[in-house]
DRENDO-1510 file (C-alpha; in Angstrom, 1 decimal, always signed):
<recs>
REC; n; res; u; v; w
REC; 1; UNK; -50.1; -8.3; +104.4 .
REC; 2; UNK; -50.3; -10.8; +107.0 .
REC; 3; UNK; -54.2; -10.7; +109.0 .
REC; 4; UNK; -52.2; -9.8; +112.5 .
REC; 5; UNK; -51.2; -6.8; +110.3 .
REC; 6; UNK; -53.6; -6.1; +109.0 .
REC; 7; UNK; -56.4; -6.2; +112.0 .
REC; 8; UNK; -56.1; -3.4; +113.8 .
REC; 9; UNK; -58.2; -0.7; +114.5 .
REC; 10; UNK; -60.4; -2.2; +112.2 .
REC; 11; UNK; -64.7; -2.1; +112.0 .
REC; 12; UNK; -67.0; -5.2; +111.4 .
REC; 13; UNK; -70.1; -5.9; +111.2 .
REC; 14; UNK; -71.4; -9.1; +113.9 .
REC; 15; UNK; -75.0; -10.8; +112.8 .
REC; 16; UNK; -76.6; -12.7; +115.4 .
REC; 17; UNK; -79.3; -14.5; +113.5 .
REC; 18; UNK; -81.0; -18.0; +114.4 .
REC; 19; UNK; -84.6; -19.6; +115.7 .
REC; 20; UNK; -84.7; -17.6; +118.1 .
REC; 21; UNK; -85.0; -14.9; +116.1 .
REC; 22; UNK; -88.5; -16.2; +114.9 .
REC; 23; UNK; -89.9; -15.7; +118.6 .
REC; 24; UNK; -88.1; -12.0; +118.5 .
REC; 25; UNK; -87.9; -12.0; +122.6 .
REC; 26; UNK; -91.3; -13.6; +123.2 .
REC; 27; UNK; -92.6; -16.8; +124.4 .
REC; 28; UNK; -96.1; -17.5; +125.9 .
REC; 29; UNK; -97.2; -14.2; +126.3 .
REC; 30; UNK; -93.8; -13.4; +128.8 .
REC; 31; UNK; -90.6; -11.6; +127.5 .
REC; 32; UNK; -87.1; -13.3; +127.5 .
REC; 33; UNK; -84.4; -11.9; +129.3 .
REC; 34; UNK; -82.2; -8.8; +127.4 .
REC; 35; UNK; -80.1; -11.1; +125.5 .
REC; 36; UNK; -83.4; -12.6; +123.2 .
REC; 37; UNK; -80.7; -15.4; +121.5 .
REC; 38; UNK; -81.0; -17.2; +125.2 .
REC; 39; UNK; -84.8; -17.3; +125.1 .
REC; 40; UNK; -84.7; -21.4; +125.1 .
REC; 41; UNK; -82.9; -21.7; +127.9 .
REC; 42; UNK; -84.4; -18.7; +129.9 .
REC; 43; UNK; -88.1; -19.9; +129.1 .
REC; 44; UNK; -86.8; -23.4; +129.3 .
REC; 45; UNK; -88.2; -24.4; +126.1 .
REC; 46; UNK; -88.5; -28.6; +124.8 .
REC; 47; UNK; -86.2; -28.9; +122.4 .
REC; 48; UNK; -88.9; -30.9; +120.5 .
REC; 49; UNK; -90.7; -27.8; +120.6 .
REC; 50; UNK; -87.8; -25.1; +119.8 .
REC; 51; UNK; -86.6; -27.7; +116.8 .
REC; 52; UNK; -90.5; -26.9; +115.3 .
REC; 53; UNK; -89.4; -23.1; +114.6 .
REC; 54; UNK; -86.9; -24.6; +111.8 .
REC; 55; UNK; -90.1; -25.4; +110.0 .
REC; 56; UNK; -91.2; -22.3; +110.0 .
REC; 57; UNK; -88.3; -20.3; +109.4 .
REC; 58; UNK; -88.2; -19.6; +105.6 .
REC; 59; UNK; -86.7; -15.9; +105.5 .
REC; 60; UNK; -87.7; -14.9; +102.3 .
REC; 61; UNK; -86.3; -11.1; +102.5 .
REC; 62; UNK; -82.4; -13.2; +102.6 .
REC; 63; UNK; -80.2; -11.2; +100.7 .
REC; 64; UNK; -76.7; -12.1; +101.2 .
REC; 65; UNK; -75.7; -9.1; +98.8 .
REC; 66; UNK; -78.2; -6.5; +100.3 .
REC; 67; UNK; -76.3; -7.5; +104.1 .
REC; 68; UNK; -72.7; -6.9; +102.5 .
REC; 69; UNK; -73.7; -3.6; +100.8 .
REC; 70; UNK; -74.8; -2.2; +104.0 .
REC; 71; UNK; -71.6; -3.2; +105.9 .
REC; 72; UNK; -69.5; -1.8; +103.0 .
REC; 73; UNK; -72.0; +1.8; +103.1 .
REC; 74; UNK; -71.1; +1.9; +106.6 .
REC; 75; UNK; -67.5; +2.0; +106.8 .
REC; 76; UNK; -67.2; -2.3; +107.9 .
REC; 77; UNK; -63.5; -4.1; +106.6 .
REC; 78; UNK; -65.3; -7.5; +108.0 .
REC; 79; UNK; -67.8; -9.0; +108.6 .
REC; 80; UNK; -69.0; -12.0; +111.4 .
REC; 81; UNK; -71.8; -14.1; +111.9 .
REC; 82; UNK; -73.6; -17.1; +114.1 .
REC; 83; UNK; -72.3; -20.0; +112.3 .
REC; 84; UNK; -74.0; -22.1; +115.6 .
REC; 85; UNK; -75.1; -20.3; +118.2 .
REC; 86; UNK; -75.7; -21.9; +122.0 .
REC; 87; UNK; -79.3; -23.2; +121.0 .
REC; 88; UNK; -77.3; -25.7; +118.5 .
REC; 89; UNK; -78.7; -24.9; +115.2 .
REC; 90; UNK; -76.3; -24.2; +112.2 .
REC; 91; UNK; -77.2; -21.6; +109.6 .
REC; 92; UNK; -74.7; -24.2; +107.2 .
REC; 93; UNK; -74.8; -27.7; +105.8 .
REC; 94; UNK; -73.6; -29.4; +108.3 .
REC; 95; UNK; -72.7; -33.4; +107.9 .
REC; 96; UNK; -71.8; -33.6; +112.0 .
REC; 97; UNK; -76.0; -32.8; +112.9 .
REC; 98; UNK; -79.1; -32.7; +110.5 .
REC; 99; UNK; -80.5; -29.5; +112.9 .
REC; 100; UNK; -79.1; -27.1; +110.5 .
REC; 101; UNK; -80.6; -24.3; +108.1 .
REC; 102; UNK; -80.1; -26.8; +105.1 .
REC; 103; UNK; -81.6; -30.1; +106.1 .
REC; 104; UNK; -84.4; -28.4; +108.7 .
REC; 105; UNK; -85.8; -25.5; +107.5 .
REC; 106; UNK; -88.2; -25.0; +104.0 .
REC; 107; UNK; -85.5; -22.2; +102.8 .
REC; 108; UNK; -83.1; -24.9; +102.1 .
REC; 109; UNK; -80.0; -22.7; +101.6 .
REC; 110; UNK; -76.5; -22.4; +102.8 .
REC; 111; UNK; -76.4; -19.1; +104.7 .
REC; 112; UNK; -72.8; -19.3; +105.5 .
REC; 113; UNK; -72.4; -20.5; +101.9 .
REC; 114; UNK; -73.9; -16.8; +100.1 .
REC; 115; UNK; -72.5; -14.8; +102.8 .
REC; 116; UNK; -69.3; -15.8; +101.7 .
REC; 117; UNK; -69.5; -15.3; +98.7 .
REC; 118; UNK; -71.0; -11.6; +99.1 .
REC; 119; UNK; -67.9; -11.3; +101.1 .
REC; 120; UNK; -65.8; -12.2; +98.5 .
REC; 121; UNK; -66.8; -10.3; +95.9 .
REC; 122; UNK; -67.6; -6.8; +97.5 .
REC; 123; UNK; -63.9; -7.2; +99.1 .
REC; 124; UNK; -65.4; -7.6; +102.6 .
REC; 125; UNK; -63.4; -10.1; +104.7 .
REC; 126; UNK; -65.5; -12.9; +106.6 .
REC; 127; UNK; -65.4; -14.3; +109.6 .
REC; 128; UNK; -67.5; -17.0; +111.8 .
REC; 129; UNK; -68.9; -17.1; +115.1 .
REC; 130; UNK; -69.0; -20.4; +117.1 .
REC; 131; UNK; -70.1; -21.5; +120.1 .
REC; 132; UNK; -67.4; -24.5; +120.8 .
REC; 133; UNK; -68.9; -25.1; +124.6 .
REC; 134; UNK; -72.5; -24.3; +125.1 .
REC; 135; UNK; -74.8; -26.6; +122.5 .
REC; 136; UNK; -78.5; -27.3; +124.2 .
REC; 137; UNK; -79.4; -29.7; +121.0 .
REC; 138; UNK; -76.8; -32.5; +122.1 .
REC; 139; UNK; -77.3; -34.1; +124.9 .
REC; 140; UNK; -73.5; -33.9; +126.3 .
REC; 141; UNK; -73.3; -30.0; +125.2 .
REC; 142; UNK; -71.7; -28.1; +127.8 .
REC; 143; UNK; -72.0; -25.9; +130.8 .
REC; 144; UNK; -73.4; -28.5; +133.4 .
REC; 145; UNK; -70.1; -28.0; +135.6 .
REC; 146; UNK; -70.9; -24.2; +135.8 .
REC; 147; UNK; -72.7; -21.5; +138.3 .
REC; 148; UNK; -76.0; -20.8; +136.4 .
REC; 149; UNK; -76.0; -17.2; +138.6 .
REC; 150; UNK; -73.8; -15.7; +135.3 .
REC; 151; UNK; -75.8; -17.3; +132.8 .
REC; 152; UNK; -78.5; -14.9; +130.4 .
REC; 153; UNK; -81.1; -18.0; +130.8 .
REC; 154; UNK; -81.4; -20.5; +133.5 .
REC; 155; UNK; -78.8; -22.4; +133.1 .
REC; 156; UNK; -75.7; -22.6; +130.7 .
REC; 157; UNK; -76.5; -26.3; +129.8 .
REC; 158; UNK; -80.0; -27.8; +128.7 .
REC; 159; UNK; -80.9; -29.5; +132.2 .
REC; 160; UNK; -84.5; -29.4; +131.1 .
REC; 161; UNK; -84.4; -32.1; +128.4 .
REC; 162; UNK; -81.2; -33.8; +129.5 .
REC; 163; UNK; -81.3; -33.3; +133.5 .
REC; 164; UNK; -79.1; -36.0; +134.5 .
REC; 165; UNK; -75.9; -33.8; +134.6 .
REC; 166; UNK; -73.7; -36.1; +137.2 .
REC; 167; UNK; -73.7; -38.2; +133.7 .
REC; 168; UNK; -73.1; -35.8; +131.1 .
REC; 169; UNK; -69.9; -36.2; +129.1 .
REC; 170; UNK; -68.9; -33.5; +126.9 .
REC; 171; UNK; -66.3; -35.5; +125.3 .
REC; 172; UNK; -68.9; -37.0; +123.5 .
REC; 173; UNK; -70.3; -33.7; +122.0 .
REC; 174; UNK; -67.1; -32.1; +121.0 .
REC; 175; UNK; -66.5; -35.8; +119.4 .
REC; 176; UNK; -69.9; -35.9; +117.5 .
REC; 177; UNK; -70.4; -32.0; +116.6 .
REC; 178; UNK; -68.1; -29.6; +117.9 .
REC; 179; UNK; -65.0; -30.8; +116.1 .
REC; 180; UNK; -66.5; -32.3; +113.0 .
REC; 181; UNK; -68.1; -28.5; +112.5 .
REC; 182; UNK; -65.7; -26.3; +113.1 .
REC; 183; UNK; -63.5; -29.2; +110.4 .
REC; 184; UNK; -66.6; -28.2; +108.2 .
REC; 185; UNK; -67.0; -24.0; +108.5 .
REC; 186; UNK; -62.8; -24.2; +108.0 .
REC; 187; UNK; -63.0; -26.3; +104.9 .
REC; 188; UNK; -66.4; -25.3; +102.9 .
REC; 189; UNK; -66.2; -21.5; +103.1 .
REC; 190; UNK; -63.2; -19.9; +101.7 .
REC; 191; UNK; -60.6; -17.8; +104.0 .
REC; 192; UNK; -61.8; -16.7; +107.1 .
REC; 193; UNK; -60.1; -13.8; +108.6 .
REC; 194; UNK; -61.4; -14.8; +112.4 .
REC; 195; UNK; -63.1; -17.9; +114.3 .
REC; 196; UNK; -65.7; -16.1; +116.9 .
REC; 197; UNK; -65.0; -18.5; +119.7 .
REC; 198; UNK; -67.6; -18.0; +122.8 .
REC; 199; UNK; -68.0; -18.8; +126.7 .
REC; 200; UNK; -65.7; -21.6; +127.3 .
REC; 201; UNK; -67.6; -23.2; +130.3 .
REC; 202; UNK; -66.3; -27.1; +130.1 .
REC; 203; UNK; -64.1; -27.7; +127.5 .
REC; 204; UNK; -60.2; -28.9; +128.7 .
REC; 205; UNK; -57.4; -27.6; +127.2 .
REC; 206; UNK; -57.0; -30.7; +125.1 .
REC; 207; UNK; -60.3; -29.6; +123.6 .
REC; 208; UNK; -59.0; -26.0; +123.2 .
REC; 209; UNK; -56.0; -27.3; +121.6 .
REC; 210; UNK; -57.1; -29.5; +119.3 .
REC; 211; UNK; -59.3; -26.5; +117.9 .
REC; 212; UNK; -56.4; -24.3; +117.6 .
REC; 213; UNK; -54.1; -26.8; +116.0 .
REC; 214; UNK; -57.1; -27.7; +113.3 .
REC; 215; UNK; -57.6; -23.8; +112.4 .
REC; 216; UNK; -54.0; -23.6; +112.1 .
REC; 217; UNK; -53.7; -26.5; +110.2 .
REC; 218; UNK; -56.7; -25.9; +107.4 .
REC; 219; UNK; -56.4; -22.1; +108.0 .
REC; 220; UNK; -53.2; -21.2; +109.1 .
REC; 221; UNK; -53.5; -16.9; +108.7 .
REC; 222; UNK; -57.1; -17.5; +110.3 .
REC; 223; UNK; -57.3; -15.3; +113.7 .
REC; 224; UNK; -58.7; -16.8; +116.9 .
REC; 225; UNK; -60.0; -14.8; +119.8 .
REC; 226; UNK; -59.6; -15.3; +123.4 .
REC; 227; UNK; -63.1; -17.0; +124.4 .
REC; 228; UNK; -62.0; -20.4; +122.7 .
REC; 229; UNK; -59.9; -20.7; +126.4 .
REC; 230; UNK; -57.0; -22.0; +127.8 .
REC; 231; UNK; -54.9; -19.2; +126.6 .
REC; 232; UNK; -54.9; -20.7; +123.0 .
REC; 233; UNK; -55.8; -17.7; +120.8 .
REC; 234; UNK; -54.5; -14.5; +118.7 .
REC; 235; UNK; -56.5; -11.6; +119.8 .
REC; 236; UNK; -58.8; -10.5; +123.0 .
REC; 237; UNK; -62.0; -10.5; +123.1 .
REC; 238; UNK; -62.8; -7.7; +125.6 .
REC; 239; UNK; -66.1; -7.7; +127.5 .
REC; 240; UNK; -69.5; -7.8; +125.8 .
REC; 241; UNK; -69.9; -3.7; +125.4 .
REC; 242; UNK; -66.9; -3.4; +127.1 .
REC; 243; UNK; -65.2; +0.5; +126.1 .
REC; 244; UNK; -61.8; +0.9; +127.8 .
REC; 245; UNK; -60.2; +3.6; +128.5 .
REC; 246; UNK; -57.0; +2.6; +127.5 .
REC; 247; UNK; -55.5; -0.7; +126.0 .
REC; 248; UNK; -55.6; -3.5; +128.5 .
REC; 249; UNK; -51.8; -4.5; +130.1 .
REC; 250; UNK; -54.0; -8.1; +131.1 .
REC; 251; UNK; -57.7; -8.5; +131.5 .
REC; 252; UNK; -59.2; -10.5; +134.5 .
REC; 253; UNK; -60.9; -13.9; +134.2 .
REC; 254; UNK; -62.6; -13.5; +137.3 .
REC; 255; UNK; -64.8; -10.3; +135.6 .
REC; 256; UNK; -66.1; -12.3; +133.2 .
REC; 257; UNK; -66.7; -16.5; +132.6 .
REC; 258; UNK; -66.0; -15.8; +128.9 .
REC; 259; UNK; -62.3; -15.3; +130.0 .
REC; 260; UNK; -61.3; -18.9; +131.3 .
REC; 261; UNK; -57.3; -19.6; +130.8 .
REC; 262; UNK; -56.9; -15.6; +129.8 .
REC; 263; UNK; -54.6; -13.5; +132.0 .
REC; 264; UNK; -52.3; -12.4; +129.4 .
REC; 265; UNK; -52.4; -9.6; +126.3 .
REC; 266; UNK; -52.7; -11.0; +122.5 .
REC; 267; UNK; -49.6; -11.9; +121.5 .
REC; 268; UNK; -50.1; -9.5; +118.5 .
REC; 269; UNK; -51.2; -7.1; +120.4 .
REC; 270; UNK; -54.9; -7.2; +118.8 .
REC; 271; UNK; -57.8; -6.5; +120.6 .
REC; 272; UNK; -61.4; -6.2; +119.5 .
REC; 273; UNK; -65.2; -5.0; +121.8 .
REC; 274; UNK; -68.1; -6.5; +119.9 .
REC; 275; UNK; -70.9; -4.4; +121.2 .
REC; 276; UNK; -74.6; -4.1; +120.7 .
REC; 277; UNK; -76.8; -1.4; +119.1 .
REC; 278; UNK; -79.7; -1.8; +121.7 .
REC; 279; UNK; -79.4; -4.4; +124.8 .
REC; 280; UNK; -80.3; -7.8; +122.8 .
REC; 281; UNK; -77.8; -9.4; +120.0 .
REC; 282; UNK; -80.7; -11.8; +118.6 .
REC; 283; UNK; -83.6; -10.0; +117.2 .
REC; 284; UNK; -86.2; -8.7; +119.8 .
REC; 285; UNK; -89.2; -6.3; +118.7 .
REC; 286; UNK; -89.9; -5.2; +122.1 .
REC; 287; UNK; -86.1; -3.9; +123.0 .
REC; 288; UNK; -86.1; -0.4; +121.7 .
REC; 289; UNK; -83.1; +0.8; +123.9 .
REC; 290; UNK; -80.9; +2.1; +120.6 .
REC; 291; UNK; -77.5; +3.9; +120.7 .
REC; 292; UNK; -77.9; +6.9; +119.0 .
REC; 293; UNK; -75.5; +7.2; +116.2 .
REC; 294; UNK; -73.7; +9.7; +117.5 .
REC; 295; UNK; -72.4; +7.6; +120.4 .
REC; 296; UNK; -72.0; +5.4; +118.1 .
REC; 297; UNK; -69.4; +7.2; +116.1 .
REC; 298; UNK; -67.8; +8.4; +119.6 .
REC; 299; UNK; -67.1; +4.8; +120.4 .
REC; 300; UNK; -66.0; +4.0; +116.9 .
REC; 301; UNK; -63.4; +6.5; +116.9 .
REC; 302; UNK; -61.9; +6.1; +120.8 .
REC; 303; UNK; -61.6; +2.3; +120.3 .
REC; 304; UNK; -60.1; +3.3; +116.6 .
REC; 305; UNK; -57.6; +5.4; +118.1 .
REC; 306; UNK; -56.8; +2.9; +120.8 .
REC; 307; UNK; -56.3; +0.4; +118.0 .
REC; 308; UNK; -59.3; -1.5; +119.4 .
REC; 309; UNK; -61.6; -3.2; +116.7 .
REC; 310; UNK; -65.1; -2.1; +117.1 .
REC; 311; UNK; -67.2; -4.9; +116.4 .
REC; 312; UNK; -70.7; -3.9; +116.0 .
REC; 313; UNK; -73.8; -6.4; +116.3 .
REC; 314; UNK; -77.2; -6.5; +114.1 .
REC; 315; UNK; -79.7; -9.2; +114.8 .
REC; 316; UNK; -82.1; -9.5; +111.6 .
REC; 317; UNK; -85.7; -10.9; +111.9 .
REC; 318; UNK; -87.2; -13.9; +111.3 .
REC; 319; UNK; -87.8; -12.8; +107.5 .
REC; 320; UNK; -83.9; -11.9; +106.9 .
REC; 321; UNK; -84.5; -8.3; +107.3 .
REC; 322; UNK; -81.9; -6.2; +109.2 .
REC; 323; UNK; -84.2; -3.9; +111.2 .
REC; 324; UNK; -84.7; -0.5; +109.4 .
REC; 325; UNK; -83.9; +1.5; +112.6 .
REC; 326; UNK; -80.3; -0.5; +112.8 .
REC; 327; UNK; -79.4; +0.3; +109.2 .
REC; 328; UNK; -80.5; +4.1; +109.9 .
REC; 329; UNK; -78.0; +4.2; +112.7 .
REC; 330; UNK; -75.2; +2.8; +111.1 .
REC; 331; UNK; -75.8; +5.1; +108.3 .
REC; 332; UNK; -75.6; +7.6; +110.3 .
REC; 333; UNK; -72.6; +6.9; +112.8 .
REC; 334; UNK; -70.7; +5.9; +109.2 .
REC; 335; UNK; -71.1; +10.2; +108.4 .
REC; 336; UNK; -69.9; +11.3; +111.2 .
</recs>
């Protein structure tokens, strides 16, 4: 069966896991905003300083296995995590940029690499989150062309390390990182069921092209969802959280910047909500706003019925541990 078959109605498992997860929502003695995975850009933190967390992030608890099993317990066919999110740090070996959980951290191991493999043999399909536009590491990462008024920080570029905007070129990071990665996460990791595009602030639609045409080309079953932009991809992405009442006929770019170039259903008819279990998708120890599992089951079986995917988010600590009160709920919601 073909992966436009077969995806469908279907449940993942998301993993939002990075640096930021070492500060868990805090900075300085102040809080980040409710979405703790843009606490560099909300506190506007150096990214001399924010590249010193990959010193100390040695998660020890890591269990590639332990992470499948629980996604399997709870009723998950897939399974999707940060391969790069907007802060520019890869949890893979990454040839393109040394800041990368490989080269810059004391752990030393391939994340992307074990989860894969878990994947594989538990019979869990994998997929990989990107974030093609936003990258606050490179200097010519994108977003400088954008309102910040939508943003979950300050602004959707780094314009406190690289200010000079009128002179940014994002040509040059898609060259020297964005491409050369995504090459990378198609190539090293076995079959992917799904890229995780996000927020597609800058890029053209050569740049959304040329990413389509390279999936296809290495990857060809591999599914792409609607935030890469310019229309290129197999499947919606609805809103962050968003539960609809019934399928969507077209969904609006103008309700949501992640929707650039949309205005048109998947052409499989595929559509998938990746949601949260409190209000954060990084990990933050102070937001203790949890779905009960109950609604969690409700959602799970309107969006099933709709034949929405329901794609639902844990964000581990700094230690590799998926929080205890996460795993109860899924538990949980997976009985009833």
């Amino acid at each position: 069966m073909k992966l436009h078959e077969w995806f469908k109605g279907k449940n993942g498992m998301m993993v939002h896991w990075g640096l930021y997860s070492l500060l868990a929502g805090d900075y300085r003695g102040q809080r980040s905003a409710s979405y703790a995975e843009w606490i560099q850009s909300y506190m506007r933190i150096p990214n001399e300083e924010y590249a010193r967390l990959a010193t100390a992030f040695n998660p020890v608890y890591f269990n590639a296995e332990e992470w499948v099993r629980l996604a399997k317990e709870c009723g998950m066919d897939y399974l999707v995590i940060t391969s790069k999110h907007h802060d520019g740090f890869a949890l893979f070996k990454s040839h393109a940029s040394k800041f990368n959980m490989v080269d810059a951290t004391p752990f030393g191991r391939d994340i992307i690499a074990e989860l894969a493999e878990g994947c594989y043999k538990h019979g869990l399909k994998f997929g990989l989150y990107y974030s093609q536009d936003l990258d606050w590491h490179h200097p010519h990462g994108g977003g400088y062309l954008s309102d910040p008024k939508w943003c979950s920080g300050t602004s959707w570029d780094n314009n406190w390390d690289f200010p000079d905007q009128k002179n940014k070129d994002f040509d040059i990071c898609f060259r020297e990182k964005i491409h050369p990665q995504v090459e990378e996460i198609l190539k090293n990791y076995g079959e992917l069921c799904l890229i995780w595009f996000d927020v597609p602030m800058t890029l053209k639609e050569d740049h959304a092209r040329t990413l389509y045409d390279t999936i296809k080309r290495y990857q060809p079953e591999c599914l792409i969802n609607s935030r890469l932009g310019h229309g290129a991809y197999d499947y919606v992405s609805l809103g962050d959280n968003e539960i609809p009442e019934k399928v969507p006929e077209t969904f609006d770019a103008n309700l949501d910047m992640n929707f650039i170039g949309g205005f048109k259903p998947s052409p499989y008819g595929l559509y998938e909500t990746a949601a949260t279990l409190n209000d954060s998708w990084g990990y933050c120890a102070w937001d203790h706003n949890w779905k009960s599992p109950e609604r969690v089951a409700e959602i799970r079986k309107h969006l099933n019925s709709l034949g929405i995917n329901y794609l639902l988010n844990v964000g581990p600590d700094w230690l590799g541990r998926i929080p205890l009160v996460s795993q109860e709920i899924l538990r949980k919601a997976a009985k009833l």
